[in-house]
Phi, psi and omega in degrees: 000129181291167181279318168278133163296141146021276174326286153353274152352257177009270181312327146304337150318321187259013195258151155290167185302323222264321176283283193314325117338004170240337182297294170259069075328305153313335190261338147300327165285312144341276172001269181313340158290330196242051152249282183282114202271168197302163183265139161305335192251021157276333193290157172253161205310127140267181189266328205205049196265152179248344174219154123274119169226159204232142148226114161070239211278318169314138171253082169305122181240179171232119197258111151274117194251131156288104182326315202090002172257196178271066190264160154282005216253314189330147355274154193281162172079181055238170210231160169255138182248144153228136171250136176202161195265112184240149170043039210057346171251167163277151187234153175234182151200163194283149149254309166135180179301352165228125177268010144293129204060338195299149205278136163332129152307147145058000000 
């Protein structure tokens, strides 16, 4: 059974030489974001990390964070971060304090 959808197909079918060479481009350009997950040192300064860990396109790190206000408590956590690479940048989102259970990134 194939992998691409129907529709997909389809459409592609109806693109001319000059669209289909930008296409897979892009689709090279994909690939290549998500075979390589961001680098520590693409990733941003935090005050504190204490682990790292990489699955597929993702980079987890677990992190002690500054609120940024005039706290006594800071640094906060530590908290799991994931970092992947989208659209040429890196993106990031909180996962929480455990990297259990935790639902797929993007």
């Amino acid at each position: 059974m194939p992998l691409i959808p129907k529709t997909i197909r389809q459409s592609l079918e109806r693109q001319d030489i000059s669209v289909l060479r930008e296409i897979s481009s892009l689709i090279e350009d994909l690939i290549r974001e998500k075979e390589n997950p961001p680098k520590p040192e693409e990733l941003p300064h935090r005050q504190e990390v204490l682990e790292i860990r990489e699955s597929g396109s993702v980079t987890y790190r677990l992190e002690r964070v500054s609120c940024g206000k005039n706290c006594k408590g800071c640094p906060h956590g530590p908290y799991w971060y994931g970092y992947w690479r989208e659209g040429g940048r890196t993106r990031s989102k909180y996962i929480g304090k455990s990297l259990s259970g935790m639902k797929k990134l993007k």
